[in-house]
C-alpha positions as a Markdown table, in Angstrom:
| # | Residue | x | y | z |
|---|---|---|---|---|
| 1 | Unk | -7.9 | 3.5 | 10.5 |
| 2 | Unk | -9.6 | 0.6 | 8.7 |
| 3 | Unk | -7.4 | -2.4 | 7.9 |
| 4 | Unk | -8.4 | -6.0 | 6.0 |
| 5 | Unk | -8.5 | -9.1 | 7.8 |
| 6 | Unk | -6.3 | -11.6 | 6.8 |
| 7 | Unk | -8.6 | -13.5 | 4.6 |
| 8 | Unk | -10.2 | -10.7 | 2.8 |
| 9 | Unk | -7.7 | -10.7 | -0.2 |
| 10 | Unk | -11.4 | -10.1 | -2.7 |
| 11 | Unk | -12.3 | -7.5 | -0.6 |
| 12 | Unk | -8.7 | -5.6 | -0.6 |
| 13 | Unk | -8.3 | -6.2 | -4.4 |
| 14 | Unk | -12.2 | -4.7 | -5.0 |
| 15 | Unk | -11.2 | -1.7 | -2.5 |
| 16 | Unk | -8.4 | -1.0 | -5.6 |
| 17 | Unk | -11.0 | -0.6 | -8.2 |
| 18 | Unk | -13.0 | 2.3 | -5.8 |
| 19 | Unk | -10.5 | 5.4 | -6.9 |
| 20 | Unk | -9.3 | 7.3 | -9.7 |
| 21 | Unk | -5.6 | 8.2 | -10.4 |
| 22 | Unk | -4.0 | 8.3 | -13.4 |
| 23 | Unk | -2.1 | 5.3 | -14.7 |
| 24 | Unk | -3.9 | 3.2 | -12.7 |
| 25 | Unk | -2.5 | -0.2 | -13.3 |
| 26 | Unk | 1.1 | 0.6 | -12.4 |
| 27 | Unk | -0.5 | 2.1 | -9.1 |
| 28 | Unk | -2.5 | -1.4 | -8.2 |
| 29 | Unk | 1.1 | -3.2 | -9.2 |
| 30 | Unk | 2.5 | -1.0 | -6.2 |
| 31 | Unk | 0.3 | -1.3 | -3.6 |
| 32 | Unk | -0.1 | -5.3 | -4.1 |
| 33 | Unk | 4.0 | -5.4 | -4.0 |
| 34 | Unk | 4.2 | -3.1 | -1.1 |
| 35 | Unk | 1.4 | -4.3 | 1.0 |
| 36 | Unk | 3.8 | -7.7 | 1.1 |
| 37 | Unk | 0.9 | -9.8 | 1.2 |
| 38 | Unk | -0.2 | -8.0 | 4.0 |
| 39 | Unk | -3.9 | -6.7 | 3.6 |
| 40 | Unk | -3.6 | -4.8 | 6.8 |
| 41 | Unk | -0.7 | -2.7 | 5.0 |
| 42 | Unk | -2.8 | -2.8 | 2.0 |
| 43 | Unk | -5.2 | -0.7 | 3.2 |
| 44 | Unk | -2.8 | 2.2 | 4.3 |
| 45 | Unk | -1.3 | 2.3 | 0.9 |
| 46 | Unk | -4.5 | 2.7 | -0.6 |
| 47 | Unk | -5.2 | 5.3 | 1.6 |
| 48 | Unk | -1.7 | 6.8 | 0.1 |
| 49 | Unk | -2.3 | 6.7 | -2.9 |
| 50 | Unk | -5.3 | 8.1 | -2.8 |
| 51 | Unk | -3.8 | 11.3 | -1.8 |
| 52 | Unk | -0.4 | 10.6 | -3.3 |
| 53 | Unk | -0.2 | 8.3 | -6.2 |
| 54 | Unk | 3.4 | 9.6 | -6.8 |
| 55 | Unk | 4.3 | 8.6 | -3.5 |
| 56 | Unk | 3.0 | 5.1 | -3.9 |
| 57 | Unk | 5.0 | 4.9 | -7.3 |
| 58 | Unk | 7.8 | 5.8 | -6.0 |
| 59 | Unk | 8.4 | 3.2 | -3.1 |
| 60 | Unk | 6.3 | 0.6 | -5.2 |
| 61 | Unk | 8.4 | 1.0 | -8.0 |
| 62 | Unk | 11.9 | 1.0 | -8.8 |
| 63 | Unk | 13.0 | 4.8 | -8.9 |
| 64 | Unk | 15.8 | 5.9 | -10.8 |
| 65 | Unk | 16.8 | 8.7 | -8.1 |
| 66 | Unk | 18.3 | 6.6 | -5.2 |
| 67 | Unk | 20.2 | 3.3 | -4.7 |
| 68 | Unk | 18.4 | 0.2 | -4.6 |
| 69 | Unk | 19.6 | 0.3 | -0.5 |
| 70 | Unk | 18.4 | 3.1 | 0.1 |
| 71 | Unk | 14.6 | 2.3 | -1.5 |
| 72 | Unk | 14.4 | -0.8 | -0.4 |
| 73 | Unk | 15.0 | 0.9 | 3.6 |
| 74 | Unk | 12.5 | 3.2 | 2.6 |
| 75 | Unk | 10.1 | 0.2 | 1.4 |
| 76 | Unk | 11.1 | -1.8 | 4.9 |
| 77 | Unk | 10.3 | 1.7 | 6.9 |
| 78 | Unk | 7.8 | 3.1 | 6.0 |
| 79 | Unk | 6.0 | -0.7 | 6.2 |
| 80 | Unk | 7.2 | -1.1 | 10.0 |
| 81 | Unk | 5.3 | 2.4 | 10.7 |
| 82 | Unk | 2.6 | 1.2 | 9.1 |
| 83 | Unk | 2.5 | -1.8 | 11.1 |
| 84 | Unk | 3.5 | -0.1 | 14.3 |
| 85 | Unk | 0.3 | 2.5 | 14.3 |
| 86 | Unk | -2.3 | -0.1 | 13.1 |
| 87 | Unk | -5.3 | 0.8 | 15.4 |
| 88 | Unk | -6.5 | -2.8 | 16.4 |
| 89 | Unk | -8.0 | -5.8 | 14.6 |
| 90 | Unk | -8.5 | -6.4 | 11.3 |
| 91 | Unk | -12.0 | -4.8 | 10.2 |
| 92 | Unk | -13.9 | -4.9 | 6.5 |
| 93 | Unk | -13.1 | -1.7 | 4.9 |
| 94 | Unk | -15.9 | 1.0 | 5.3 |
């Protein structure tokens, strides 16, 4: 797993512009809020949405389907097993 070191923040945000999905803008607005400011999380997320764009808009986004409880616990979750499996330090993305 490659993750962003702290002061990367140019290097995370370039990463963004390296994929195709469709509606693109609302996905970057996703994984900027759900990385937290966190460019190690950042990186995961991309890798997310990536595969998944609708899974990226739906916990980066306010969905219509579920309390806003219940999403945010999904938000805090999925972020703490994120952060749990990191593989080591920080390194520039490959």
């Amino acid at each position: 797993m490659t993750t962003f070191a702290d002061h990367d923040l140019p290097d995370a945000l370039a990463t963004l512009e390296l994929y195709e999905v469709p509606e693109r803008e609302r996905v970057h607005r996703a994984l900027v809020r759900l990385s937290g400011g966190r460019l190690d999380r950042m990186r995961d997320w991309l890798e997310e949405a990536e595969a998944r764009a609708d899974t990226v808009l739906w916990f980066g986004e306010e969905p219509t389907d579920v309390s806003p409880e219940i999403h945010a616990f999904g938000v805090d979750w999925i972020n703490a097993f994120i952060d749990k499996h990191l593989d080591g330090p920080s390194q520039p993305p490959s």
